[in-house]
N, C-alpha and C positions, 0 to 999 in steps of 0.2 A: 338177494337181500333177505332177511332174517323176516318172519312173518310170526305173530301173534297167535296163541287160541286160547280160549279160558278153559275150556274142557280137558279132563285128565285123558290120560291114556286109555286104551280097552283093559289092557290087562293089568293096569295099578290099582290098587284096592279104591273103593270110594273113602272122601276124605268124609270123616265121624262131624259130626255136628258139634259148633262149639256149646261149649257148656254155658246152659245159664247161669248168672250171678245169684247166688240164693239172696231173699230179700231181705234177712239179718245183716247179713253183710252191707248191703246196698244204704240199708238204716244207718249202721253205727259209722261210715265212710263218707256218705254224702248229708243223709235229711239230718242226724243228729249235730252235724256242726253249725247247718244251716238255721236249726228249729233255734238256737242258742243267739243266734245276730239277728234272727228278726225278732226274737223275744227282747231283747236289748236295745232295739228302733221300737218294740211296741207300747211298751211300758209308759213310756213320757210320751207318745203323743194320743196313748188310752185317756191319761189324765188331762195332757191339755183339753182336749175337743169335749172331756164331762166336764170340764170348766164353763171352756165357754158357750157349752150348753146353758148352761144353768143346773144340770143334774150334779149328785151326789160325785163324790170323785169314786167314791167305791161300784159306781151303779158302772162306771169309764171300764175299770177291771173286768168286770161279771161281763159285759161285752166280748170283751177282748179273750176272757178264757173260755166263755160258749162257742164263740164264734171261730176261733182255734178246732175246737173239740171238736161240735157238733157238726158246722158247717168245712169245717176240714176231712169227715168221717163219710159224710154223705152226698158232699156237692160233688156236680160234677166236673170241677176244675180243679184236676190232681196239685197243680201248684198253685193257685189261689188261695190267698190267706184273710182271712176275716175277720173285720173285729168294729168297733167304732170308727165313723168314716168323717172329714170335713162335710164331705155332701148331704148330711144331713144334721149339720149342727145348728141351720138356722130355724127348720123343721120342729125339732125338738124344743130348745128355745122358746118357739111360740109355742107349745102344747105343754110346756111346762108353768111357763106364767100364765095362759087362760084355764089349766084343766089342775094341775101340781101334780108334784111327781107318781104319786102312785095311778093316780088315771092315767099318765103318758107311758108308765110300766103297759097297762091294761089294753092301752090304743097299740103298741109294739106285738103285744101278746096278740093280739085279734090281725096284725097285720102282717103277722107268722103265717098265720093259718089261711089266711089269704093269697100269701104268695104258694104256700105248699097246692092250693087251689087251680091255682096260674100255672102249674107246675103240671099238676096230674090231667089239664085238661089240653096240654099242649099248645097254647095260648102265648106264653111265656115271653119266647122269642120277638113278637110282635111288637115287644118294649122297645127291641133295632129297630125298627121301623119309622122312630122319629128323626128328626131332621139333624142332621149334624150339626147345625146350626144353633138349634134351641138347645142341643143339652149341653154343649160345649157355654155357651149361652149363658146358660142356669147356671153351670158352674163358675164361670164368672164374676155373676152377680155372687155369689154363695160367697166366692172367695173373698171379693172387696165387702161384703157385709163382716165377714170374720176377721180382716184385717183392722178394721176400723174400730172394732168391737176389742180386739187383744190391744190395738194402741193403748185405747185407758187403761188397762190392767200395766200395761209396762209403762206407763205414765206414774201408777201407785196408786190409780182411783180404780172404780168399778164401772163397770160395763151397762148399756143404757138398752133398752128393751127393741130399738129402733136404728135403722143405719142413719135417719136422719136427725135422730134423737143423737146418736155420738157424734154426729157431727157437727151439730149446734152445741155440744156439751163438750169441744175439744178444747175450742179457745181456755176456756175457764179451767181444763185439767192440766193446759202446757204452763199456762201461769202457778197455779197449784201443787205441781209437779213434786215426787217423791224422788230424789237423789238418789237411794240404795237400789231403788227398783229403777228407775231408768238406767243407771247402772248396769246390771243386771241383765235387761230387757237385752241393751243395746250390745254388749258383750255377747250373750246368747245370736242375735243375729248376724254379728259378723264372721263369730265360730261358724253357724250352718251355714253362710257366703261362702267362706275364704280355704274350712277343709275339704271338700273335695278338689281344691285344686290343688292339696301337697300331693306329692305321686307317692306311690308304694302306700300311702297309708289310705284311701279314702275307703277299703275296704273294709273300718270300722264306718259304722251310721254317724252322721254329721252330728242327728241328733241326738245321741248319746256321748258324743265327746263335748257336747254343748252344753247340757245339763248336768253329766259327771262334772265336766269343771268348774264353771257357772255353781254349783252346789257347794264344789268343793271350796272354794275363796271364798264366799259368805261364811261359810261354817268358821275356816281360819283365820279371816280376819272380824267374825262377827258382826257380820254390815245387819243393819235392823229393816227387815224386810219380809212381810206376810209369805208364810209357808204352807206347803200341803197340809191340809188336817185330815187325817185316816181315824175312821173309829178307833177305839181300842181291840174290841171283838167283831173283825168283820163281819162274822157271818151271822149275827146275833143281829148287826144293824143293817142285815139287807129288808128295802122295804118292797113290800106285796102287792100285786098290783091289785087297783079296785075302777070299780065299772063308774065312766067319765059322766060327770052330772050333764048333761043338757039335750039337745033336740036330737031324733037319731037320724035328722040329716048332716047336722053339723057335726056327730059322732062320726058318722060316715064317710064324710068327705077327710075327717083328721085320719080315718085308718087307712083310705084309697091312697089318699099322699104320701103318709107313709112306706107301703107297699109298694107303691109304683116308683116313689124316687130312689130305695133300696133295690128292687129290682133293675132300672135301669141302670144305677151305678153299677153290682155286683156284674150283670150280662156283660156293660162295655167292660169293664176290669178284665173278666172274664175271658174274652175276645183279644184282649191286646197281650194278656200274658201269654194263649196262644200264640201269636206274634215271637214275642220273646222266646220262646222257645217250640220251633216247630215239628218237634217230635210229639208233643201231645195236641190233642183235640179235644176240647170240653163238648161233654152233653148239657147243652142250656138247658133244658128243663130237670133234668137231673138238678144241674147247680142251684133252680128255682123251686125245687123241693126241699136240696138242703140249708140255702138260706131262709127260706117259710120255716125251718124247724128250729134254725138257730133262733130266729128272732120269737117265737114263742116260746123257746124255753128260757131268750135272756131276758124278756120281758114278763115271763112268770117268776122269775128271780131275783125281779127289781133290777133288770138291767138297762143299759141303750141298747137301740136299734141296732142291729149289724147288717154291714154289706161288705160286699167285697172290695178291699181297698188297693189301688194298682201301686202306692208307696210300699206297702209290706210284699207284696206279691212278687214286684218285679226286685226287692233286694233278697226274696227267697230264691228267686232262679239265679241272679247273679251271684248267690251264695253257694249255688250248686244242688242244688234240691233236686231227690228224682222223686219223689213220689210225696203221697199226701200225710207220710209221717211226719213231713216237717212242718204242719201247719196244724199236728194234733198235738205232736211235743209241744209247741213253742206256746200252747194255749197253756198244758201242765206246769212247764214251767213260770208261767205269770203265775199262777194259782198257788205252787212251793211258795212262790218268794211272797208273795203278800200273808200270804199265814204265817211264813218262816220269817222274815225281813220287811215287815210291813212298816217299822220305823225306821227304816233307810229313808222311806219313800217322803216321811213328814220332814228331811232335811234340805228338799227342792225348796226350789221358791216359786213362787206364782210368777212372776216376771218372768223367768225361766220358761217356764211351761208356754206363756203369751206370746216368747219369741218366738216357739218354737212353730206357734198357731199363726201368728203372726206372716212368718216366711213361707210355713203354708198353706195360707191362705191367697197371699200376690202368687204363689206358682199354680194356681189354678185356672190363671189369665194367660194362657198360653199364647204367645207374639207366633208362633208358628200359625195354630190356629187360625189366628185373625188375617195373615195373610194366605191363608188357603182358602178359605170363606172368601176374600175379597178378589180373590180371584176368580172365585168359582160366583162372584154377585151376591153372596148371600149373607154379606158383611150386615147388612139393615137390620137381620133376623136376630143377630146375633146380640148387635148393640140392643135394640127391644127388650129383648129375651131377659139380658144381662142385669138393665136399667129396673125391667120391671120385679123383676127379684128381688134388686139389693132397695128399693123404692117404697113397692107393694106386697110386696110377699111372695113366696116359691111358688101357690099354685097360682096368683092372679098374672105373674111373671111369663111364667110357661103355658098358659093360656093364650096371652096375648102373644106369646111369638111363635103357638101354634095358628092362630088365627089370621097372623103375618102372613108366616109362609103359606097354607095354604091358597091365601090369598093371590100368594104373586104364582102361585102355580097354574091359579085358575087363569090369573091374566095373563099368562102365557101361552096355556092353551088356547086361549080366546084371539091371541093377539097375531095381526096381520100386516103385513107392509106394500100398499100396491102403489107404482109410480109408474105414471108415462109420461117419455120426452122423445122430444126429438132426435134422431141421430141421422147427418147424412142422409135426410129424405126419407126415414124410416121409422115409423113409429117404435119404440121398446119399451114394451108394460114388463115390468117385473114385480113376481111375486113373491112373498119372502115370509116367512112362520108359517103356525098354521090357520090355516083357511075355512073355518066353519060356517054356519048359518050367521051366526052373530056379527061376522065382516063383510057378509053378500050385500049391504046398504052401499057400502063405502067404496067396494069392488065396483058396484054397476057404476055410481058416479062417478069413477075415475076411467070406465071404460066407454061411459058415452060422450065425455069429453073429448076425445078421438077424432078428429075432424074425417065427416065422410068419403068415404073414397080413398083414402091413406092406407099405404101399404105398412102392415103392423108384424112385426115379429115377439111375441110369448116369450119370457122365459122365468121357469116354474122353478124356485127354490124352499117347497115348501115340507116340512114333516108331515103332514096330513090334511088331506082335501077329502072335505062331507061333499055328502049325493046334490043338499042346494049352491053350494058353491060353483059344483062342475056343471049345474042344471042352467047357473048364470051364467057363466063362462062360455056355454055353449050355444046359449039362444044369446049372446051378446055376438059371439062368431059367426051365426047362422044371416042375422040381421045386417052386421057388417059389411059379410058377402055380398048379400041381397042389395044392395046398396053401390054395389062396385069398388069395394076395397078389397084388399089379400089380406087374409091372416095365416101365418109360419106359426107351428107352436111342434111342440114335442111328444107326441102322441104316446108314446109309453109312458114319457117323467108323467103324464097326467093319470096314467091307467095306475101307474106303481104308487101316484100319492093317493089317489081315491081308494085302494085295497090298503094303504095302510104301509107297502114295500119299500119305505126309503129309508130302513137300517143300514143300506151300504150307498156306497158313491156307485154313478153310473160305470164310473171308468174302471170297477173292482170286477163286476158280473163277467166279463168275457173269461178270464183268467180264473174264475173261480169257479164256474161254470164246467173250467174244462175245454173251451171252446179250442176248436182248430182251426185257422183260416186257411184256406188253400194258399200256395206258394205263388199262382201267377194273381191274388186276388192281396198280396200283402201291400202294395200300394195302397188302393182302396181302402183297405182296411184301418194302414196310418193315416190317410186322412180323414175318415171316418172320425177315428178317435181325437184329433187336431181337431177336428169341429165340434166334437162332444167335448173335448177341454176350454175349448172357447164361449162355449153357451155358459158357462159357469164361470171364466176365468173373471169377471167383474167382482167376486167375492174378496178374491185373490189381488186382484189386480193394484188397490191403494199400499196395501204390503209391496208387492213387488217393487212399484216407483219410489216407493222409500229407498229398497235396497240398490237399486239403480242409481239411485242418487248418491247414497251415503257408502255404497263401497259394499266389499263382503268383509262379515266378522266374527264368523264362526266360531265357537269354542270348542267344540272337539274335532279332530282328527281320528275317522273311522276309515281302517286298514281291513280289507275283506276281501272273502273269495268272488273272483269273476263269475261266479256259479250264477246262471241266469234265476236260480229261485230264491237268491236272498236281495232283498229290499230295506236297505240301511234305514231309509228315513219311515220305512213302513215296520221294523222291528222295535225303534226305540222312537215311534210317534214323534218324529222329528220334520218339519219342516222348509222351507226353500231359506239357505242363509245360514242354518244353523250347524251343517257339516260341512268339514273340508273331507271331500271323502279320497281314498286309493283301491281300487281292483287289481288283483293279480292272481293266476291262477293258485288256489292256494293260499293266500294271504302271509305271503312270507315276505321278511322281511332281514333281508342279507346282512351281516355283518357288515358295520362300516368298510368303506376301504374294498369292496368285494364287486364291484365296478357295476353295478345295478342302479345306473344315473339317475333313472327314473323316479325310483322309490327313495335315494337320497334326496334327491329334490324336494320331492313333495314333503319328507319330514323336515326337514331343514324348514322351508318355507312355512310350513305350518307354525311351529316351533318359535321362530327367530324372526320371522315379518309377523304373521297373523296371531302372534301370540294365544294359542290354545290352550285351555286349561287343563285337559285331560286326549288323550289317545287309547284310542280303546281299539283291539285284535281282535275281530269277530272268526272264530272257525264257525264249520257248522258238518252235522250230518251225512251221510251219505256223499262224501265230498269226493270227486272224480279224481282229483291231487291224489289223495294219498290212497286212494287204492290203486293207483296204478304203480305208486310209491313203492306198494307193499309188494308189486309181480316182479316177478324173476323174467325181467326181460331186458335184453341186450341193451345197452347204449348206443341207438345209432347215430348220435351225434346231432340231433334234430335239435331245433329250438325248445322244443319241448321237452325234451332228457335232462339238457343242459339245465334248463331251471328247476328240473325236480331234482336234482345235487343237491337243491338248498335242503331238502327237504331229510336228508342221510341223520344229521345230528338229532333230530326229531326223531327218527325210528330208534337209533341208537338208547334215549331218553324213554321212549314207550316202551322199550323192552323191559328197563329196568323197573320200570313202576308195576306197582299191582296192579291187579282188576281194579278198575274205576264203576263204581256205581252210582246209575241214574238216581238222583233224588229224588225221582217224583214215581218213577215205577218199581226203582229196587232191581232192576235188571242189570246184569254187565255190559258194557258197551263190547262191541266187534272189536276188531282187532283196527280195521280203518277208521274207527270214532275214536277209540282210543289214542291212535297216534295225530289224530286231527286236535283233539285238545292238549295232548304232550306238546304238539307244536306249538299254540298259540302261546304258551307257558314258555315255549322255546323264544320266540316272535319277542316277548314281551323283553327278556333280557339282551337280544341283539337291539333291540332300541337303546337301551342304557353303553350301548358300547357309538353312540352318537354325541360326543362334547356336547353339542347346545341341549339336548334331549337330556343328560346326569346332571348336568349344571342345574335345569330348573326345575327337575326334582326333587332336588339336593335342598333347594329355597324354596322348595314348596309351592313351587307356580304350575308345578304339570304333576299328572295323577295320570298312573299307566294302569289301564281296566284291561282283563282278560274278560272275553267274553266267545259263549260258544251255542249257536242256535240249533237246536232240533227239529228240523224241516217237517217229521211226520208228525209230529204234535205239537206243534207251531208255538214252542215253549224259548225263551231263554235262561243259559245260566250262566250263572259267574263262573270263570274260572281261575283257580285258586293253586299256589304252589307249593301245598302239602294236603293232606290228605282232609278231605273226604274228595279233593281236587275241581268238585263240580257242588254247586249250591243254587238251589232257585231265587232265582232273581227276584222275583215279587215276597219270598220273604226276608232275605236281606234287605232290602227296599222298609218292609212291614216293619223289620226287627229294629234298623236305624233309623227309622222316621220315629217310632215308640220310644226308642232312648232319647231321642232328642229333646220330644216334649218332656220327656222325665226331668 
């Protein structure tokens, strides 16, 4: 059989190094078409968000062109694009009506210098550090204050200083209601609904086909409806900033808010476009130096605050941007057109603009979000967080759903579950969280209610056990004893939870360890383990009776090598119930019709009874299939020969492909990895030659995953049927959970 090598010959010359692309090229090819569509998405939602700030609409620009320029020049998020953000429109807002605008220029300017601060002292980062919870949270709250707030404006009225001030002032604006501008409003919002779902076209910005047209029928039919007002001489009417009249704690606290909620918006932004595109990696403090410089210099300019905004960011990567000229053009060009074409801009309408704040403002309540939170418990933090922002204000908001959270962390750490009953003549104390000083009260009284002389059996399911808990625990054993009762407990699970050691399950240590058991002691050793699965199995156990009850009902169908070191439900964190699984050497999977009953069966039944939604081909690694695959050795008719036959069209297919390179180290795979993921790629098309398996493809009821595990670096990846052929899994994962919430 034909065998693989990536290396040349000795005596063929080495192959020359490809050329790099010079970065002129790479500009005028990629960032320059790119800088052009997100200048064309920036424009109208620069102006919405200085609207319904309350600032000047020119102060919306002078943002949007700093923060292009500066914060594109200097951050360190090559695709990250900057400019005026939702996230901070309700912020501004209040520092406008308590402070006006040229002190809120002044409070920006001082909150530049602040983050450049944050920046140089490597601090920065620590903004990640809040809870997913509160800033998803915050933004929430942000968004439904700004929705409610653009209502009136596409109503035809003006906007009220309070989310519960527009709210009490709605009734009165639907009665009141301006016909051209609702019009308008409502128009504007169905455009940014309804085009991204024409196909081929949604690669123009929603919101520029919204407001292009939207602008254009007022204009042609004349509808009479409040429009942009742009100075005549921009730059004549930029205002300066000046130092804020009042206390320099209350000055203080308007520039920490500032700073901090610009900071946390721009890092997450920052973080997620990495996602989007995992060839780059931002320097956070870097990026926290070159936002600290944007916003000092948009606020010595008389501008808005600038962060990084993940609407412009992530339609500059899906624009194709490779570097950071597309976020310094697309600032130049705002900057042309408002000197050049700055009376285009006065033929919008404000309605227009409302919709546009409008729509994004409700997409900032992300329904993904809320059931991730709610899943993960920490839904409470969220509503809090959300309520107390659009309520009480951004900082009293996020105060209180920091004060949530860390609240429920403390009563988690604190918190302990001890219960004895009786079972079969046998006392069973179980213990469950963690076990501090602070539940040794509760502990004793549940352990001296233990009727004397009863034989007791421990079992310890706790994250961490302090010095007085185990000091009760042990003089409550010691007494017992003394008394004429037994007590069975688990003398390690107590030694591993008082050091702090139960990052892993008991039943992981043998195997990860390394251990060996001798061969005439493997009895022993399975029952061993049978008992150590039984001292735990009550965790488990109310699940199981469910599925004993109500049947198996799987949704995927996971096809993998008999290889003893791959663990299906231990690779994709899956549990009892949730795979229909197949082992075979190899993970191959015959052509229909190819008399391999076994593996028809189980597709069929998975398929056609169990209805699964997806079937996923795991190869993996150093896999004993295909290197043996790959030897020149006789057919001797074994059971074993016979089934590596399946495995021929697969070499045949590895030949012809290139080097395959690892995503995560850049190396070429051998010549037996290589043809271990050609196969599964092969694997995945002999499925489609199965009637029920194309049928419910075809209708979009089954999804066929290629998937290929790397045993020495216990990584998985996708695999894919064109080139780059292999992708890491956790950032396609990263990349399509990020669109989604988009």
């Amino acid at each position: 059989m034909p065998t693989m090598s990536s290396s040349s010959s000795p005596h063929s010359p080495p192959n020359p190094p490809p050329l790099a692309t010079p970065l002129w090229r790479t500009v005028l090819r990629h960032d320059l078409p790119a800088s052009l569509v997100v200048f064309l998405i920036a424009i109208p939602l620069s102006l919405g968000i200085a609207a319904a700030s309350g600032a000047p609409l020119i102060a919306g620009l002078v943002a949007a062109v700093v923060g292009g320029v500066v914060a594109g020049a200097f951050g360190g998020s090559p695709l990250q694009v900057s400019g005026p953000a939702a996230g901070l429109t309700v912020v501004v807002a209040g520092l406008v009506g308590q402070y006006g605008w040229a002190a809120t220029a002044g409070i920006t300017c001082a909150a530049g210098l602040l983050q450049i601060l944050l920046g140089v002292t490597r601090i920065g980062r620590l903004a990640l550090s809040l809870s997913p919870a509160v800033v998803h949270g915050m933004l929430a709250g942000i968004g439904v204050t700004i929705a409610v707030q653009q209502l009136h404006v596409v109503l035809g009225g003006r906007a009220q200083s309070s989310l519960l001030a527009n709210l009490a002032g709605l009734p009165e604006q639907l009665v009141a209601h301006h016909a051209g501008s609702v019009g308008v409003g409502v128009l504007t919002v169905l455009i940014l609904l309804g085009w991204p779902r024409i196909p081929r076209v949604k690669v123009i910005p929603a919101p520029l086909v919204a407001v292009v047209t939207v602008t254009a029928l007022t204009a042609v039919f004349m509808v009479d409806v409040t429009r942009v007002n742009l100075p005549g001489s921009p730059l004549a009417e930029l205002v300066f900033p000046a130092i804020p009249a009042g206390g320099p704690l209350e000055i203080a606290t308007a520039v920490l808010t500032v700073a901090l909620v610009a900071s946390v918006e721009s890092l997450l932004s920052a973080v997620a476009v990495d996602k989007l595109h995992p060839g780059k990696r931002s320097d956070l403090d870097r990026e926290l130096i070159g936002q600290g410089a944007a916003n000092a210099i948009s606020g010595a300019l008389g501008g808005m605050p600038v962060t990084g905004v993940i609407v412009r960011s992530s339609t500059n990567v899906a624009a194709g941007a490779r570097t950071r000229a597309s976020a310094i053009l697309h600032g130049l060009w705002i900057a042309a057109f408002v000197l050049a074409a700055g009376a285009l801009l006065e033929l919008i309408p404000m309605a227009a603009l409302a919709g546009v704040l409008l729509v994004t403002g409700l997409r900032l309540v992300q329904l993904a979000h809320i059931r991730t939170l709610r899943r993960h418990d920490e839904l409470l933090v969220y509503v809090v967080t959300a309520a107390g922002v659009a309520v009480l204000g951004l900082a009293e908001g996020v105060l209180a759903g920091l004060v949530l959270a860390i609240g429920r962390v403390l009563y988690r750490l604190a918190r302990a579950t001890v219960t004895a009953s009786e079972e079969d003549g046998v006392w069973i104390v179980r213990i469950r969280g963690t076990l501090v000083f602070l539940g040794v009260a509760s502990l004793v009284r549940t352990l001296r209610a233990i009727p004397v002389g009863a034989p007791v059996r421990v079992k310890l399911h706790v994250d961490h056990l302090d010095h007085a808990a185990f000091e009760a625990i042990e003089d409550w054993r010691r007494g017992h004893l003394a008394r004429g009762g037994t007590v069975e407990l688990n003398r390690a699970a107590f030694r591993a939870a008082l050091h702090g050691d139960t990052t892993r399950p008991g039943w992981l240590t043998p195997w990860q360890q390394g251990q060996v058991v001798p061969a005439p002691d493997q009895r022993v050793s399975m029952l061993a383990g049978i008992r150590e699965f039984e001292d735990s199995a009550d965790l488990i156990r109310p699940m199981m009776a469910r599925l004993a009850a109500d049947g198996q009902r799987p949704t995927q169908l996971f096809i993998t090598c008999a290889d003893s070191r791959i663990v299906p439900n231990m690779i994709t964190t899956t549990g009892p119930g949730d795979q229909f699984c197949v082992r075979n050497v190899g993970n191959l999977v015959p052509p229909y019709g190819s008399n391999s009953n076994s593996v028809d069966a189980a597709v069929e039944y998975a398929v056609s009874a169990l209805g699964v939604a997806s079937i996923v081909v795991c190869g993996h690694s150093h896999c004993g299939a295909t290197n043996a695959a790959l030897e020149s050795v006789a057919d001797d008719g074994s059971g074993l020969r016979t089934w590596l036959r399946h495995l021929e069209p697969s070499i045949r297919r590895a030949v012809a492909l290139p080097d395959i390179v690892d995503p995560a180290t850049g190396g070429i795979l051998s010549p037996a990895d290589k043809l271990s993921v050609a196969n599964v790629a092969l694997q995945l098309e002999n499925l489609r030659s199965f009637g029920c398996v194309r049928e419910a493809e075809e209708s979009g009821r089954l999804e066929l995953i290629g998937l290929w595990f790397d045993i020495g670096a216990a990584a998985a990846r996708l695999v894919l049927d064109r080139e780059p052929y292999l992708v890491r899994a956790d950032e396609e994962l990263a990349t399509a959970t990020t669109r989604a919430d988009l």
